[in-house]
KOLDO-981633 format. One record per residue (C-alpha): residue in one letter; x, y, z; residue number from 1. Coordinates in nm, 2 decimals, decimal comma. Layout:
% residues N
REC   aa       px       py       pz     i
REC    A        X        Y        Z   NUM
...
This chain:
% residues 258
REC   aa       px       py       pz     i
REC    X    12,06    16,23    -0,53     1
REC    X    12,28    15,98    -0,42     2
REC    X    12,69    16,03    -0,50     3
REC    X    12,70    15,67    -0,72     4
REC    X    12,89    15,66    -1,00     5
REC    X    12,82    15,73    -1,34     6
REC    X    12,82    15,37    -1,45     7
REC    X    12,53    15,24    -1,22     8
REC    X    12,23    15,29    -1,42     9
REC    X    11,87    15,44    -1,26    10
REC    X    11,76    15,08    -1,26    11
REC    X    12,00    14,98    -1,03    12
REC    X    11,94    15,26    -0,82    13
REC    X    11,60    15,16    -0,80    14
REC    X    11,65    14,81    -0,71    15
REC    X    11,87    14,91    -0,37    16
REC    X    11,63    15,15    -0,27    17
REC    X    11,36    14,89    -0,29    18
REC    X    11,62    14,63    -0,11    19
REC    X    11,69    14,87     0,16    20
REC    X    11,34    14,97     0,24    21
REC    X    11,25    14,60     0,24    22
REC    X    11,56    14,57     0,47    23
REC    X    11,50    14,77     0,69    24
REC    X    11,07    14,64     0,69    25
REC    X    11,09    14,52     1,05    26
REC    X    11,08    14,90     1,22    27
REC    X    10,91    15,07     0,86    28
REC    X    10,64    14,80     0,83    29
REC    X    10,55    14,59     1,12    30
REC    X    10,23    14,82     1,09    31
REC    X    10,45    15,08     0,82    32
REC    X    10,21    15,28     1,00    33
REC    X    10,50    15,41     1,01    34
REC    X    10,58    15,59     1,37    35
REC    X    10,61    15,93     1,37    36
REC    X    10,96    15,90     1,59    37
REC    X    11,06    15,71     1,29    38
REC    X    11,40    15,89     1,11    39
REC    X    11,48    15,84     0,74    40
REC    X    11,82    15,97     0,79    41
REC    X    11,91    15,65     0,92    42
REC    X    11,82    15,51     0,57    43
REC    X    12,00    15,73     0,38    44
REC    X    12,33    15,75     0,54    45
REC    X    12,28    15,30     0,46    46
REC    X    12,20    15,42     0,06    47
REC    X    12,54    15,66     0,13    48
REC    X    12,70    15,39     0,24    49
REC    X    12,62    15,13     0,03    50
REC    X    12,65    15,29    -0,27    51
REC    X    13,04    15,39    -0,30    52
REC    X    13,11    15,17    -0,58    53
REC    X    12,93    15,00    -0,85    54
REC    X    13,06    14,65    -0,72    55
REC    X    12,97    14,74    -0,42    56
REC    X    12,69    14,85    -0,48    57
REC    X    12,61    14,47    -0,65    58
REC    X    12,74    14,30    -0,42    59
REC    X    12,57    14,47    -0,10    60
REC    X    12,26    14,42    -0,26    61
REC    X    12,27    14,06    -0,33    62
REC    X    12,34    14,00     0,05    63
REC    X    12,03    14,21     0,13    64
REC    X    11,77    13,96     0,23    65
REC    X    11,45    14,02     0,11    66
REC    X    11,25    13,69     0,12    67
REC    X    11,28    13,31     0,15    68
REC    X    11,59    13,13     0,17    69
REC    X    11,42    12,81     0,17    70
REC    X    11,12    12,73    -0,12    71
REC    X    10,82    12,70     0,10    72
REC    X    10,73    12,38    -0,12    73
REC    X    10,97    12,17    -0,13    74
REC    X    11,23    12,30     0,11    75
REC    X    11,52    12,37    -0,14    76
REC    X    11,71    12,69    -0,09    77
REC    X    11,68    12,96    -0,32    78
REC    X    11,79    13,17    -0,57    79
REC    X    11,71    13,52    -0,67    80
REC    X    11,65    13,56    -1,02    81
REC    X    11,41    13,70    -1,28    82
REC    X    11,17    13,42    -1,43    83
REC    X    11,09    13,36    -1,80    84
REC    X    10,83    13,59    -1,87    85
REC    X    10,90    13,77    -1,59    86
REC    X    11,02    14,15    -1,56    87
REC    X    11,11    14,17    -1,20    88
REC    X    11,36    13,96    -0,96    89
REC    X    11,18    13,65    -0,74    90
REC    X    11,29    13,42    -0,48    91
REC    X    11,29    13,10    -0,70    92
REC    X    11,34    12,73    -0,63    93
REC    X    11,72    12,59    -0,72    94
REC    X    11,56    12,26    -0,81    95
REC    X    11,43    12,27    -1,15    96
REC    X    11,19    11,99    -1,07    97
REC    X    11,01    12,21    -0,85    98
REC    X    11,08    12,55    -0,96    99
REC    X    10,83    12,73    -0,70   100
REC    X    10,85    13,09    -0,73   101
REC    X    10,79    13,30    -0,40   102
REC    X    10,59    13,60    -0,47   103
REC    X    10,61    13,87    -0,24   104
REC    X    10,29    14,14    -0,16   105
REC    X    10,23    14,41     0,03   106
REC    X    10,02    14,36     0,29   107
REC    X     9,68    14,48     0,38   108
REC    X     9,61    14,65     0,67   109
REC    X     9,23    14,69     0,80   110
REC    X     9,06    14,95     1,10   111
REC    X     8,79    15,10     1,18   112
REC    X     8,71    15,45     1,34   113
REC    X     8,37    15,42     1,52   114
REC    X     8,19    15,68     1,67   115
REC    X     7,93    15,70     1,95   116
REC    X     7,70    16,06     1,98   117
REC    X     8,01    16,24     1,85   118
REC    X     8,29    16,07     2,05   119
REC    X     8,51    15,83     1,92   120
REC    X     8,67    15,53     1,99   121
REC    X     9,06    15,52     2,11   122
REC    X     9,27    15,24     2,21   123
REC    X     9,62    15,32     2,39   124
REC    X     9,88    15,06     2,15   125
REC    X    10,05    14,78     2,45   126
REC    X    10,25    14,65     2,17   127
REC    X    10,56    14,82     2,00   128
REC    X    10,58    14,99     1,76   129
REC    X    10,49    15,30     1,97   130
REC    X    10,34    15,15     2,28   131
REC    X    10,18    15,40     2,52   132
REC    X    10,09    15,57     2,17   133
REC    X     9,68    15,63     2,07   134
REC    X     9,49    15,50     1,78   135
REC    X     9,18    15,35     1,68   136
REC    X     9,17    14,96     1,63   137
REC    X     9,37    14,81     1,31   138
REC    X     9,57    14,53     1,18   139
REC    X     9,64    14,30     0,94   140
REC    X     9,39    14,11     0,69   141
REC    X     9,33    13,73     0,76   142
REC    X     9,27    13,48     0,54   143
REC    X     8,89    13,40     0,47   144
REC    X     8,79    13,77     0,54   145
REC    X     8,63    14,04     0,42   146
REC    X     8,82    14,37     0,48   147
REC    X     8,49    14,50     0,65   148
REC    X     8,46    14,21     0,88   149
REC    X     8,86    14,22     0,95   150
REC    X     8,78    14,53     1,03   151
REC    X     8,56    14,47     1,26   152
REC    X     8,73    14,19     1,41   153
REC    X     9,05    14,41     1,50   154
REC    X     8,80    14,64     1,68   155
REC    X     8,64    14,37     1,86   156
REC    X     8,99    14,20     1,95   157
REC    X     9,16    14,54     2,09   158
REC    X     8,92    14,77     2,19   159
REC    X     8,64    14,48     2,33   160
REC    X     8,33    14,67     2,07   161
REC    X     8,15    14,47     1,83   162
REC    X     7,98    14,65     1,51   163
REC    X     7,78    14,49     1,25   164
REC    X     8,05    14,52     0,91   165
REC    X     7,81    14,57     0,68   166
REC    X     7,70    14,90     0,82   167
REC    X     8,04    15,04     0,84   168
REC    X     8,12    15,24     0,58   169
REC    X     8,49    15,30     0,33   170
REC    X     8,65    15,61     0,44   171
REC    X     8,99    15,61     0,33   172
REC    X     9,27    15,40     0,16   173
REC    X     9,66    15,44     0,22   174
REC    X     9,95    15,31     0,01   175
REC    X    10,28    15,28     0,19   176
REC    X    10,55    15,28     0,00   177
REC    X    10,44    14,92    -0,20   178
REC    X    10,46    14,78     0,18   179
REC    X    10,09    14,85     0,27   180
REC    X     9,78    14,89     0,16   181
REC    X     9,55    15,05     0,42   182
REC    X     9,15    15,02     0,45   183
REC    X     9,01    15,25     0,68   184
REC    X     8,60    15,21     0,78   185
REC    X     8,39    15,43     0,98   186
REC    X     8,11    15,30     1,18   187
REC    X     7,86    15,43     1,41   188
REC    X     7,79    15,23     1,75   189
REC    X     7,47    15,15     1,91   190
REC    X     7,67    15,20     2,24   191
REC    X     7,96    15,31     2,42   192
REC    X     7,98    14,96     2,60   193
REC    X     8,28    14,75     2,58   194
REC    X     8,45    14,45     2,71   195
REC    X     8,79    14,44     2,85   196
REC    X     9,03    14,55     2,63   197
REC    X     9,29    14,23     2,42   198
REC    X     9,62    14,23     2,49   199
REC    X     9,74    14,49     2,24   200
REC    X     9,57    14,76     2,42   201
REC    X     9,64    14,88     2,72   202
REC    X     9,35    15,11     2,78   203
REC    X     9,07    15,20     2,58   204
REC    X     8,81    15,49     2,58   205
REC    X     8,54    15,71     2,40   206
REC    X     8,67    16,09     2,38   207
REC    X     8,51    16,40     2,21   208
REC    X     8,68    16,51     1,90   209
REC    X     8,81    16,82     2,06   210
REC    X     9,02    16,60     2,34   211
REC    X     9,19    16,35     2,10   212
REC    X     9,56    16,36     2,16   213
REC    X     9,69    16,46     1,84   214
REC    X    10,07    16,49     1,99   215
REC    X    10,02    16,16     2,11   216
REC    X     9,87    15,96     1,81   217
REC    X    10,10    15,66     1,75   218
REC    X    10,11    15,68     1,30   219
REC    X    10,07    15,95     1,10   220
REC    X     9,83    15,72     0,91   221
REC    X     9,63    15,78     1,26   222
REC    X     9,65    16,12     1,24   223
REC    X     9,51    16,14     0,88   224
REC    X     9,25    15,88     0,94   225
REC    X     9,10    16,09     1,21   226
REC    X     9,14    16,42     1,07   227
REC    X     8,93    16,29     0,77   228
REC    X     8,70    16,10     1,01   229
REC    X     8,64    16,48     1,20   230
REC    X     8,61    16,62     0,90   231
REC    X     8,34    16,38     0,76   232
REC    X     8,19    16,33     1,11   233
REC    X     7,81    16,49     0,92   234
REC    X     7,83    16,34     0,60   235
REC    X     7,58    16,12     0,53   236
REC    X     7,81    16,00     0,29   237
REC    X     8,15    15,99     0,30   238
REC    X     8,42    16,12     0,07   239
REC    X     8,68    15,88     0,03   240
REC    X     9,01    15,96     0,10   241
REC    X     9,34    15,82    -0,10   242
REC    X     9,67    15,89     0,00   243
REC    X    10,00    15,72    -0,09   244
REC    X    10,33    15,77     0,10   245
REC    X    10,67    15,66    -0,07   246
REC    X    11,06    15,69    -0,12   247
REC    X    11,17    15,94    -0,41   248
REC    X    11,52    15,81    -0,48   249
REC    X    11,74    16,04    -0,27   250
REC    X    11,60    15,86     0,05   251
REC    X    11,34    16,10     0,13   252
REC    X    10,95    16,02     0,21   253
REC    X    10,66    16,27     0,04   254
REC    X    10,31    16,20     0,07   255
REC    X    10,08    16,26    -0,27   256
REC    X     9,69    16,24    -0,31   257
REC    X     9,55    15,92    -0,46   258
Protein backbone atom coordinates (compact mmCIF):
# COMPACT_ATOMS: atom_id res chain seq x y z
CA UNK A 1 0.00 0.00 0.00
CA UNK A 2 1.03 3.36 -0.35
CA UNK A 3 3.04 5.18 2.86
CA UNK A 4 0.04 8.15 3.07
CA UNK A 5 -0.86 9.23 6.12
CA UNK A 6 -3.34 8.22 8.40
CA UNK A 7 -5.69 11.19 7.79
CA UNK A 8 -6.22 10.70 3.93
CA UNK A 9 -9.13 8.57 3.75
CA UNK A 10 -9.48 5.27 1.03
CA UNK A 11 -11.56 7.66 -0.98
CA UNK A 12 -8.94 9.95 -1.57
CA UNK A 13 -6.73 7.31 -2.37
CA UNK A 14 -8.90 6.27 -4.86
CA UNK A 15 -9.40 9.47 -6.57
CA UNK A 16 -5.32 9.92 -7.23
CA UNK A 17 -4.99 6.58 -8.46
CA UNK A 18 -7.80 7.21 -10.93
CA UNK A 19 -6.13 10.89 -11.63
CA UNK A 20 -2.83 9.32 -12.25
CA UNK A 21 -3.84 6.57 -14.48
CA UNK A 22 -5.89 9.14 -16.41
CA UNK A 23 -2.59 11.15 -16.31
CA UNK A 24 -0.57 9.23 -17.46
CA UNK A 25 -3.51 7.84 -20.54
CA UNK A 26 -1.40 9.09 -23.38
CA UNK A 27 1.31 5.86 -23.24
CA UNK A 28 -1.49 3.47 -21.06
CA UNK A 29 -4.41 4.19 -23.46
CA UNK A 30 -3.70 5.49 -26.86
CA UNK A 31 -4.90 1.76 -27.66
CA UNK A 32 -4.43 0.79 -23.52
CA UNK A 33 -3.76 -2.19 -25.37
CA UNK A 34 -1.47 -1.57 -23.20
CA UNK A 35 2.31 -2.56 -24.60
CA UNK A 36 3.88 -5.26 -23.14
CA UNK A 37 7.36 -2.97 -22.69
CA UNK A 38 4.97 -0.85 -20.69
CA UNK A 39 6.40 -0.54 -16.81
CA UNK A 40 4.12 0.23 -13.84
CA UNK A 41 6.90 1.07 -11.63
CA UNK A 42 7.03 4.32 -13.30
CA UNK A 43 3.48 4.89 -11.93
CA UNK A 44 4.04 3.98 -8.61
CA UNK A 45 7.14 5.69 -7.72
CA UNK A 46 4.45 9.08 -9.18
CA UNK A 47 1.65 7.62 -6.39
CA UNK A 48 5.14 7.51 -3.96
CA UNK A 49 5.72 10.71 -4.72
CA UNK A 50 2.66 12.37 -4.81
CA UNK A 51 1.41 11.14 -1.88
CA UNK A 52 3.87 12.52 1.08
CA UNK A 53 1.37 14.60 2.61
CA UNK A 54 -2.28 15.00 2.81
CA UNK A 55 -2.03 18.61 1.28
CA UNK A 56 -0.04 17.48 -1.02
CA UNK A 57 -1.63 15.01 -1.83
CA UNK A 58 -4.86 17.60 -2.53
CA UNK A 59 -3.17 19.78 -4.12
CA UNK A 60 -1.17 17.55 -6.68
CA UNK A 61 -4.26 16.14 -7.57
CA UNK A 62 -6.25 19.18 -8.41
CA UNK A 63 -3.39 20.12 -10.90
CA UNK A 64 -3.79 16.70 -12.56
CA UNK A 65 -5.50 17.31 -15.72
CA UNK A 66 -7.98 15.07 -16.58
CA UNK A 67 -10.45 16.60 -19.04
CA UNK A 68 -11.62 19.92 -20.54
CA UNK A 69 -10.42 23.22 -19.57
CA UNK A 70 -12.69 24.85 -21.75
CA UNK A 71 -16.82 23.83 -21.82
CA UNK A 72 -17.12 22.43 -25.34
CA UNK A 73 -20.52 24.53 -25.55
CA UNK A 74 -20.01 27.61 -24.82
CA UNK A 75 -16.30 28.01 -24.51
CA UNK A 76 -16.10 29.03 -20.68
CA UNK A 77 -13.37 27.43 -18.65
CA UNK A 78 -14.09 25.00 -16.19
CA UNK A 79 -14.37 23.80 -13.00
CA UNK A 80 -14.08 20.44 -11.50
CA UNK A 81 -16.71 19.75 -9.16
CA UNK A 82 -19.41 17.11 -8.21
CA UNK A 83 -22.95 18.10 -9.69
CA UNK A 84 -26.28 18.09 -7.74
CA UNK A 85 -27.40 14.67 -7.92
CA UNK A 86 -24.23 13.61 -8.77
CA UNK A 87 -21.77 11.19 -6.85
CA UNK A 88 -18.64 11.56 -8.72
CA UNK A 89 -16.33 14.80 -9.79
CA UNK A 90 -17.11 16.40 -13.61
CA UNK A 91 -15.53 18.95 -15.61
CA UNK A 92 -18.47 21.52 -15.33
CA UNK A 93 -19.16 24.91 -16.91
CA UNK A 94 -18.16 28.21 -14.55
CA UNK A 95 -21.11 30.02 -16.20
CA UNK A 96 -24.20 29.15 -14.45
CA UNK A 97 -26.16 30.15 -17.54
CA UNK A 98 -24.75 27.27 -19.34
CA UNK A 99 -23.77 24.91 -16.84
CA UNK A 100 -22.62 22.00 -19.46
CA UNK A 101 -21.18 19.19 -17.76
CA UNK A 102 -18.41 17.16 -19.67
CA UNK A 103 -18.78 13.56 -19.15
CA UNK A 104 -15.99 11.45 -19.66
CA UNK A 105 -16.08 7.49 -21.10
CA UNK A 106 -14.03 4.91 -21.80
CA UNK A 107 -13.61 4.24 -25.06
CA UNK A 108 -14.40 1.36 -27.26
CA UNK A 109 -12.15 -0.40 -29.03
CA UNK A 110 -13.17 -2.87 -32.09
CA UNK A 111 -10.93 -5.87 -34.20
CA UNK A 112 -11.32 -8.60 -35.81
CA UNK A 113 -9.24 -11.94 -36.02
CA UNK A 114 -10.06 -13.49 -39.48
CA UNK A 115 -8.98 -16.62 -40.64
CA UNK A 116 -8.38 -18.24 -44.01
CA UNK A 117 -8.06 -22.53 -44.26
CA UNK A 118 -6.44 -22.24 -40.78
CA UNK A 119 -4.12 -19.23 -41.21
CA UNK A 120 -4.79 -16.07 -39.87
CA UNK A 121 -4.56 -12.63 -40.59
CA UNK A 122 -1.51 -10.34 -39.11
CA UNK A 123 -0.75 -6.86 -39.69
CA UNK A 124 2.89 -5.54 -38.59
CA UNK A 125 1.68 -1.96 -36.32
CA UNK A 126 3.55 1.40 -38.56
CA UNK A 127 2.23 3.50 -35.81
CA UNK A 128 3.50 3.79 -32.18
CA UNK A 129 2.55 2.48 -29.68
CA UNK A 130 4.85 -0.55 -30.46
CA UNK A 131 5.60 -0.10 -34.15
CA UNK A 132 7.40 -2.98 -35.85
CA UNK A 133 5.04 -4.98 -33.24
CA UNK A 134 2.19 -7.78 -34.77
CA UNK A 135 -1.45 -7.92 -34.35
CA UNK A 136 -4.57 -8.38 -36.06
CA UNK A 137 -6.59 -5.21 -37.21
CA UNK A 138 -8.28 -2.87 -34.37
CA UNK A 139 -9.25 0.50 -33.33
CA UNK A 140 -11.46 2.68 -32.11
CA UNK A 141 -15.42 2.83 -32.50
CA UNK A 142 -16.80 5.70 -34.84
CA UNK A 143 -19.79 7.36 -34.61
CA UNK A 144 -22.73 5.87 -36.70
CA UNK A 145 -21.31 2.29 -36.38
CA UNK A 146 -21.98 -0.90 -35.40
CA UNK A 147 -19.16 -2.54 -33.50
CA UNK A 148 -19.26 -5.39 -36.15
CA UNK A 149 -19.04 -3.14 -39.10
CA UNK A 150 -16.21 -0.96 -37.12
CA UNK A 151 -14.82 -3.96 -36.98
CA UNK A 152 -14.70 -4.65 -40.16
CA UNK A 153 -13.82 -1.38 -41.28
CA UNK A 154 -10.42 -1.35 -39.09
CA UNK A 155 -9.67 -4.61 -41.03
CA UNK A 156 -10.41 -3.20 -44.28
CA UNK A 157 -8.43 0.18 -43.48
CA UNK A 158 -5.08 -1.66 -42.15
CA UNK A 159 -4.83 -4.86 -43.41
CA UNK A 160 -6.66 -4.03 -47.16
CA UNK A 161 -9.51 -7.44 -46.43
CA UNK A 162 -13.01 -6.85 -46.61
CA UNK A 163 -15.58 -9.40 -44.66
CA UNK A 164 -19.18 -9.16 -44.61
CA UNK A 165 -19.89 -8.03 -40.53
CA UNK A 166 -22.74 -9.79 -40.12
CA UNK A 167 -21.03 -13.15 -40.50
CA UNK A 168 -18.34 -12.42 -38.02
CA UNK A 169 -18.90 -13.67 -35.03
CA UNK A 170 -18.29 -12.08 -30.82
CA UNK A 171 -15.33 -13.77 -29.41
CA UNK A 172 -14.10 -11.89 -26.66
CA UNK A 173 -14.55 -8.61 -24.62
CA UNK A 174 -11.76 -6.75 -22.48
CA UNK A 175 -12.12 -4.06 -19.78
CA UNK A 176 -9.06 -1.93 -19.22
CA UNK A 177 -8.83 -0.50 -16.31
CA UNK A 178 -12.33 1.85 -16.94
CA UNK A 179 -10.08 3.24 -20.03
CA UNK A 180 -11.27 0.55 -22.57
CA UNK A 181 -13.66 -1.56 -23.50
CA UNK A 182 -12.57 -4.09 -26.07
CA UNK A 183 -14.78 -6.13 -28.83
CA UNK A 184 -13.06 -8.76 -30.37
CA UNK A 185 -14.83 -10.67 -33.62
CA UNK A 186 -13.74 -13.61 -35.50
CA UNK A 187 -14.43 -14.06 -39.06
CA UNK A 188 -13.75 -16.52 -41.67
CA UNK A 189 -12.56 -15.14 -45.25
CA UNK A 190 -13.61 -16.21 -48.58
CA UNK A 191 -9.92 -15.49 -49.60
CA UNK A 192 -6.54 -14.76 -48.66
CA UNK A 193 -6.55 -11.63 -51.17
CA UNK A 194 -5.89 -8.27 -50.06
CA UNK A 195 -5.15 -4.79 -51.10
CA UNK A 196 -2.25 -2.73 -50.09
CA UNK A 197 -2.02 -2.37 -46.70
CA UNK A 198 -3.31 1.70 -44.94
CA UNK A 199 -0.85 3.56 -43.44
CA UNK A 200 -0.88 1.95 -39.97
CA UNK A 201 0.58 -1.15 -41.22
CA UNK A 202 3.52 -1.67 -42.51
CA UNK A 203 3.23 -5.22 -43.66
CA UNK A 204 0.57 -7.61 -43.64
CA UNK A 205 0.28 -11.44 -44.06
CA UNK A 206 -1.70 -14.79 -43.56
CA UNK A 207 0.51 -17.21 -41.22
CA UNK A 208 -0.43 -20.72 -39.74
CA UNK A 209 -1.16 -20.71 -36.13
CA UNK A 210 2.02 -22.49 -35.27
CA UNK A 211 4.31 -19.43 -36.90
CA UNK A 212 2.55 -16.49 -35.09
CA UNK A 213 5.18 -14.57 -33.34
CA UNK A 214 4.07 -14.71 -29.93
CA UNK A 215 7.40 -12.77 -28.60
CA UNK A 216 6.67 -10.27 -30.98
CA UNK A 217 2.83 -9.53 -30.47
CA UNK A 218 2.48 -5.76 -29.92
CA UNK A 219 -0.51 -6.00 -26.56
CA UNK A 220 -1.12 -8.49 -24.35
CA UNK A 221 -4.70 -7.98 -25.33
CA UNK A 222 -3.17 -9.54 -28.71
CA UNK A 223 -1.78 -12.24 -27.17
CA UNK A 224 -5.09 -13.28 -25.42
CA UNK A 225 -7.23 -12.53 -28.39
CA UNK A 226 -5.30 -15.02 -30.40
CA UNK A 227 -4.78 -17.59 -27.88
CA UNK A 228 -8.61 -17.77 -27.52
CA UNK A 229 -9.01 -17.43 -31.23
CA UNK A 230 -6.41 -20.82 -31.56
CA UNK A 231 -8.19 -22.22 -29.06
CA UNK A 232 -11.72 -21.80 -30.65
CA UNK A 233 -10.29 -22.20 -34.14
CA UNK A 234 -13.16 -25.64 -34.45
CA UNK A 235 -15.94 -24.38 -32.59
CA UNK A 236 -18.80 -23.95 -34.54
CA UNK A 237 -19.68 -21.73 -31.92
CA UNK A 238 -17.57 -19.75 -29.96
CA UNK A 239 -17.20 -19.35 -26.24
CA UNK A 240 -16.98 -15.98 -25.30
CA UNK A 241 -14.25 -14.72 -23.61
CA UNK A 242 -14.30 -11.80 -20.70
CA UNK A 243 -11.40 -10.47 -19.23
CA UNK A 244 -10.83 -7.24 -17.25
CA UNK A 245 -7.40 -5.79 -16.38
CA UNK A 246 -7.09 -2.95 -13.64
CA UNK A 247 -5.05 -1.08 -10.90
CA UNK A 248 -5.43 -2.53 -7.21
CA UNK A 249 -4.50 0.42 -5.09
CA UNK A 250 -0.80 -0.23 -4.40
CA UNK A 251 -0.04 0.60 -8.24
CA UNK A 252 -0.02 -2.80 -9.39
CA UNK A 253 -2.04 -4.28 -12.54
CA UNK A 254 -3.87 -8.00 -12.10
CA UNK A 255 -5.96 -9.46 -14.65
CA UNK A 256 -9.48 -11.31 -13.45
CA UNK A 257 -12.08 -13.30 -15.54
CA UNK A 258 -15.23 -11.50 -16.56
Amino acid sequence: MLDLPLSVDLKLQAIMMYRVAASLAGTLSVAAFQPTHHSISSIGGTLRSIATNTQHVRSSLSAIPSGPAYCEMCGTTTQIKIPEGDERERHVCRDPKCGHITYQNPKVVVGAICTYKDRVLLCQRAIEPCVGKWGYPQGFLELGETTRQGAARETWEEAGVKFNPKESELLAIYNLAGMQIQTIYRAELETDDFDLAGHESSDVKFVAWDDIPWEELAFPTVTWGLEHARDMKDETQPTVQERTKLMTMDGQWKVEEG
